[in-house]
C-alpha positions in Angstrom: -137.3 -163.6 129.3 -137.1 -159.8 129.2 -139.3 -157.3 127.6 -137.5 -154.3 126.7 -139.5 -150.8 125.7 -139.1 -149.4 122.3 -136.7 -146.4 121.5 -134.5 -144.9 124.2 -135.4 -146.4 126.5 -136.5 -143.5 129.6 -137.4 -144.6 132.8 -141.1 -145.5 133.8 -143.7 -142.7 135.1 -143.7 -142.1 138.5 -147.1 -143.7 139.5 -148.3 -143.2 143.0 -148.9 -147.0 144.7 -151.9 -145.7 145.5 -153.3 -144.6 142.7 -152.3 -148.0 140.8 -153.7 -149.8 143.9 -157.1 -148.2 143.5 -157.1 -148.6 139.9 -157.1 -152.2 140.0 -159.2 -152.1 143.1 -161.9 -150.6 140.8 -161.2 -152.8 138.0 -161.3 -156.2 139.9 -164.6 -155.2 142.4 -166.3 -153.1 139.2 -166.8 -150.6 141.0 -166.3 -146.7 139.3 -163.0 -145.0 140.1 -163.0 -140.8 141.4 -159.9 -139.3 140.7 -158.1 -135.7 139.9 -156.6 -135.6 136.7 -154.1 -132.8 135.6 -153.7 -132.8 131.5 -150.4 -132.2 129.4 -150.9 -128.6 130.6 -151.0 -129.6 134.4 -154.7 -128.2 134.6 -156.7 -130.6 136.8 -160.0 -132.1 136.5 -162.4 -133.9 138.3 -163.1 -137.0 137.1 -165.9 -140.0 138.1 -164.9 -143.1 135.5 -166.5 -146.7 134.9 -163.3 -149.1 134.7 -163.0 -150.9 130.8 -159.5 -151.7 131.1 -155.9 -151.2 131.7 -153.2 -150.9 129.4 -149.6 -150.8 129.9 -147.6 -148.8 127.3 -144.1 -146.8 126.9 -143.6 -147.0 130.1 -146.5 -146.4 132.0 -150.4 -147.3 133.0 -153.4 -146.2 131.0 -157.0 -146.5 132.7 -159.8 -146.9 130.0 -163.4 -145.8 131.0 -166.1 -144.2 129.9 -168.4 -141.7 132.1 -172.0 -142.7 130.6 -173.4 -145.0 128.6 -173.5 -143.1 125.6 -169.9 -141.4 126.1 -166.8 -142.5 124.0 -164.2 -144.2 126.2 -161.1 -142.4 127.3 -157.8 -143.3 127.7 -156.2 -141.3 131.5 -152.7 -141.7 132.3 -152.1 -143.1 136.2 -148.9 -140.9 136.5 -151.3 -138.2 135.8 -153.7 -139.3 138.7 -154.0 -138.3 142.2 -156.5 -138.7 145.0 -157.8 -141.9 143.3 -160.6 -143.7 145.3 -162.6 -146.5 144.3 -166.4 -145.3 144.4 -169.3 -147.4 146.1 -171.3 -147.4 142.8 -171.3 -150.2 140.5 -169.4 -149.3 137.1 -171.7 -149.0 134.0 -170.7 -151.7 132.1 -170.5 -151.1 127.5 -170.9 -154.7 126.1 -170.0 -152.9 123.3 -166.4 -152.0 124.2 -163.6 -153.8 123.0 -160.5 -153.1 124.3 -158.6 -154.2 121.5 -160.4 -152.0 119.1 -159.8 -149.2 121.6 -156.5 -149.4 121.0 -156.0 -150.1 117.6 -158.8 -147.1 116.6 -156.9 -144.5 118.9 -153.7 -145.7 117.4 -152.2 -147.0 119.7 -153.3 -144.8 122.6 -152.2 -141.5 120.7 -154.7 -138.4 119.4 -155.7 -137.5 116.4 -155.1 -133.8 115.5 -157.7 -131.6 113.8 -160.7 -133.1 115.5 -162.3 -136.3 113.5 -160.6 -135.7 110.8 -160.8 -138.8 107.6 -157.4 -140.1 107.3 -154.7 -139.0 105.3 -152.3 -140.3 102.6 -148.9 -140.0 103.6 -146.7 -139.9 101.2 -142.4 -140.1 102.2 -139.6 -140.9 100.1 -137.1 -143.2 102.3 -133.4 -143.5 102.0 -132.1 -147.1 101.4 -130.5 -147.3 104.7 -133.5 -146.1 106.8 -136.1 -148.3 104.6 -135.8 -151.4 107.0 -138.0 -149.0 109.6 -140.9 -149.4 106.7 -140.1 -153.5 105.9 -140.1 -154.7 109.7 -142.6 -152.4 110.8 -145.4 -151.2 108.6 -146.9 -147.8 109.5 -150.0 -149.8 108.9 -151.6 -152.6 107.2 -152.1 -150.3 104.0 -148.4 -149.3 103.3 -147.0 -149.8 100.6 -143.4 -149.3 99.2 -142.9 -148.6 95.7 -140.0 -149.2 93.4 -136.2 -147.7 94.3 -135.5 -144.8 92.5 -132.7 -145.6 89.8 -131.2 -141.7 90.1 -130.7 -142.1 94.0 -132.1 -145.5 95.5 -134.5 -143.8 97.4 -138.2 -145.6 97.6 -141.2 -144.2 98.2 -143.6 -145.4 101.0 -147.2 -144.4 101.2 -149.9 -145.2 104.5 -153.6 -143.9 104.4 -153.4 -143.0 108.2 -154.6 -140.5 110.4 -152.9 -137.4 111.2 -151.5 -138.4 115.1 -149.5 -136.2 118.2 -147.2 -138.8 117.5 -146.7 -138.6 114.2 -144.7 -136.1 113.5 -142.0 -136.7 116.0 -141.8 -140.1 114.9 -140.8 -138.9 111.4 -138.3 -136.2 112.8 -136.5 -139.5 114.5 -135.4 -140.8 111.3 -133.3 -137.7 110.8 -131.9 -137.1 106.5 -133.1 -140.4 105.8 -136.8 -139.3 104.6 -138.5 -136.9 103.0 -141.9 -136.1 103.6 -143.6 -135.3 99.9 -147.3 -134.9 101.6 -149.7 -133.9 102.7 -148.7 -130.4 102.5 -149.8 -129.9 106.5 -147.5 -132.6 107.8 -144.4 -131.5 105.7 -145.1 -127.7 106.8 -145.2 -129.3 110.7 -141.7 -130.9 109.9 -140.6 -127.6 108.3 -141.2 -125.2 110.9 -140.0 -127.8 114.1 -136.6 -127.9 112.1 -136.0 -125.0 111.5 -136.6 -123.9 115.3 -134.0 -126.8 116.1 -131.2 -125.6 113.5 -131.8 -122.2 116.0 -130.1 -123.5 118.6 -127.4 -125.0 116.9 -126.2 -122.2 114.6 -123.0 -120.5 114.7 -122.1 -118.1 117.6 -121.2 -115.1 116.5 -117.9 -114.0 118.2 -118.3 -111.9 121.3 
């Protein structure tokens, strides 16, 4: 038996031994993890967490935890860690969290952009070749896929979802073969990334 990871297929975040040591450490004495944690941007932070979980995805380890009682859990990348110790005080412990909820409310680990914004309709029309993506694996449990076009064969999916980082690159993966027909914000986002991709691949003018 082999799991293989979704899409290309890149190799696994560097994650320091130690830091994935401690991690569990934390986890398994419930104890509250310290740690320095650099965002997308590489700024770093300071960071005292209470252990809910761990969650392996795309290739690497997510620590959930929360801060305080009344805080929302996070979700910190380990490969994003350093200087992890496990603390001497006892983790706060949230009855109230389930892990699996976690996950499915963050979709799937992602962020929602725009603050907490209500979810959207998404609206794409699909090429026949590339509607299999839609059939196999529903955006979500809401999709629906309506009739092929008679002119071109071309259906059109809809998904009440929220508006994700992940997303848009997800629909710029599937290339000619859809359309996005709204909302208007996530076909502008499409627009303008390619546009600044056809860029780089224009003619050269000679000399």
């Amino acid at each position: 038996v082999r799991v293989v990871p979704d899409g290309l297929g890149r190799l696994p975040a560097r994650i320091d031994w130690k830091v994935r040591q401690s991690a569990i450490d934390a986890i398994a004495k419930g104890k509250k993890l310290s740690f320095s944690y650099a965002n997308q941007q590489g700024k770093p932070s300071a960071q005292l967490v209470s252990p809910q979980g761990l969650v392996a995805k795309d290739g690497t380890l997510y620590f959930l935890g929360t801060q305080g009682l009344a805080d929302k859990p996070r979700h910190f990348a380990l490969h994003r860690m350093s200087a992890a110790e496990v603390d001497h005080r006892p983790l706060q412990p949230r009855p109230d969290f389930d892990i699996d909820r976690y996950i499915q409310d963050s979709n799937m680990l992602s962020h929602t952009l725009g603050g907490e914004e209500s979810p959207m309709e998404l609206k794409l029309r699909v090429a026949p070749d590339t509607l299999f993506h839609f059939r196999e694996r529903p955006l979500l449990s809401n999709q629906t896929i309506g009739p092929a076009s008679r002119r071109d064969g071309w259906s059109v999916v809809t998904a009440t979802m929220p508006y994700t980082l992940l997303l848009v690159p997800f629909l710029l993966s599937l290339g000619g073969g859809i359309e996005v027909l709204g909302p208007a914000k996530v076909r502008d986002e499409l627009v303008k990334r390619l546009r600044a991709a056809a860029v780089h691949y224009a003619p050269k003018s000679p000399g």
